[in-house]
Every structure is written in C-alpha cells, then in structure tokens.
N, C-alpha and C positions, 0 to 999 in steps of 0.2 A: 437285386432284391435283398431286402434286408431279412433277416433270418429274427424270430424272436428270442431273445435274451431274457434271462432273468435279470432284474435291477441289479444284485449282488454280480453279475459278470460286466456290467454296465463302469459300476464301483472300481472293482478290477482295474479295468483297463484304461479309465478313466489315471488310476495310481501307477501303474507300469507302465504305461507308456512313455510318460516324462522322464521316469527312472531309467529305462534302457537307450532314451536318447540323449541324456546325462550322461549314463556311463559310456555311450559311445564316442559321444566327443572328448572324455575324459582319455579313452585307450586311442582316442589319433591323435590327441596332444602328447602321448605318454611316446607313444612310435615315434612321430616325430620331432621329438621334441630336442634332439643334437642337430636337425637340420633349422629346425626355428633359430637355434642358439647363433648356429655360423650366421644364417642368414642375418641376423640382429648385429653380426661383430660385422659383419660386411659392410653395413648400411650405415652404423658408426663409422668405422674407418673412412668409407668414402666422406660422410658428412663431415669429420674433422679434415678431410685435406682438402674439403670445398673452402670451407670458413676461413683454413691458412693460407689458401690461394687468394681469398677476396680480402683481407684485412690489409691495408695499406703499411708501411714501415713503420714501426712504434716514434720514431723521431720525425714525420712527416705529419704535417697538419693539413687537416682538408678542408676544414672551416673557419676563418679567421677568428680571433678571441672578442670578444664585448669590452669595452671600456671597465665595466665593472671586472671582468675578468682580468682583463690587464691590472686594473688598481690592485685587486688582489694578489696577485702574482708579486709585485713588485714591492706590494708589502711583507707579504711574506719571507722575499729573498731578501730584502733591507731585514728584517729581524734577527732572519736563518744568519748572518754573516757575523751579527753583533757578539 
C-alpha cells in the first residue's frame, strides 16, 4: 500500500534519492579505489607483453613491398648515399 504523502515529501525524495546513490558509488570507488588501480597496472602489463609477443622481428617483413614502394626506397637510398 502506498501511504499518502505530501507533494513537498514527494519533491524530497524525488532530490535525495539520486544524491545518496551518487554519493554511494562515489564512497565504493573511494574504497576501492587501490584495488581498481593494480587491477588497471595488471591489465596493462599483461596487454603490453601480449603485443611484444605478437609483433614479429623489427628486421623481418611480412608483406612484400609494391613496386611503388620499392621505387621509393631506392630512391631515397640513391640520394641518402649522395
């Protein structure tokens, strides 16, 4: 059953409500807020030694060059030499 209210309690609760589940989430991000932190350096660390596991050798090519890329190359190093 609903009980009758005055509008002015209506107002209220209508305005605190949001406010105390604001500040709620606010005081469990505040607690936990050193274990968000590792867990964040965890998730990094693993993702940077995903990425250095899948990059192939800086000196090894995995897609041959395009003609236009070779023209280029070879121009470049014919200058670079001059």
């Amino acid at each position: 059953m609903w009980a009758e209210l005055p509008q002015v309690w209506y107002t209220i609760i209508e305005v605190v409500w949001p406010m105390l589940v604001l500040c709620g989430l606010g005081a469990w991000c505040w607690v936990y807020r050193e274990a968000l932190g590792k867990e964040d350096q965890q998730m990094h660390k693993k993702r940077n030694q995903q990425l250095q596991t899948q990059l192939p050798p800086p000196s090894t090519r995995t897609v041959p060059l395009t003609p236009v890329q070779k023209h280029f190359l070879d121009v470049m190093n014919k200058h670079g030499q001059n």
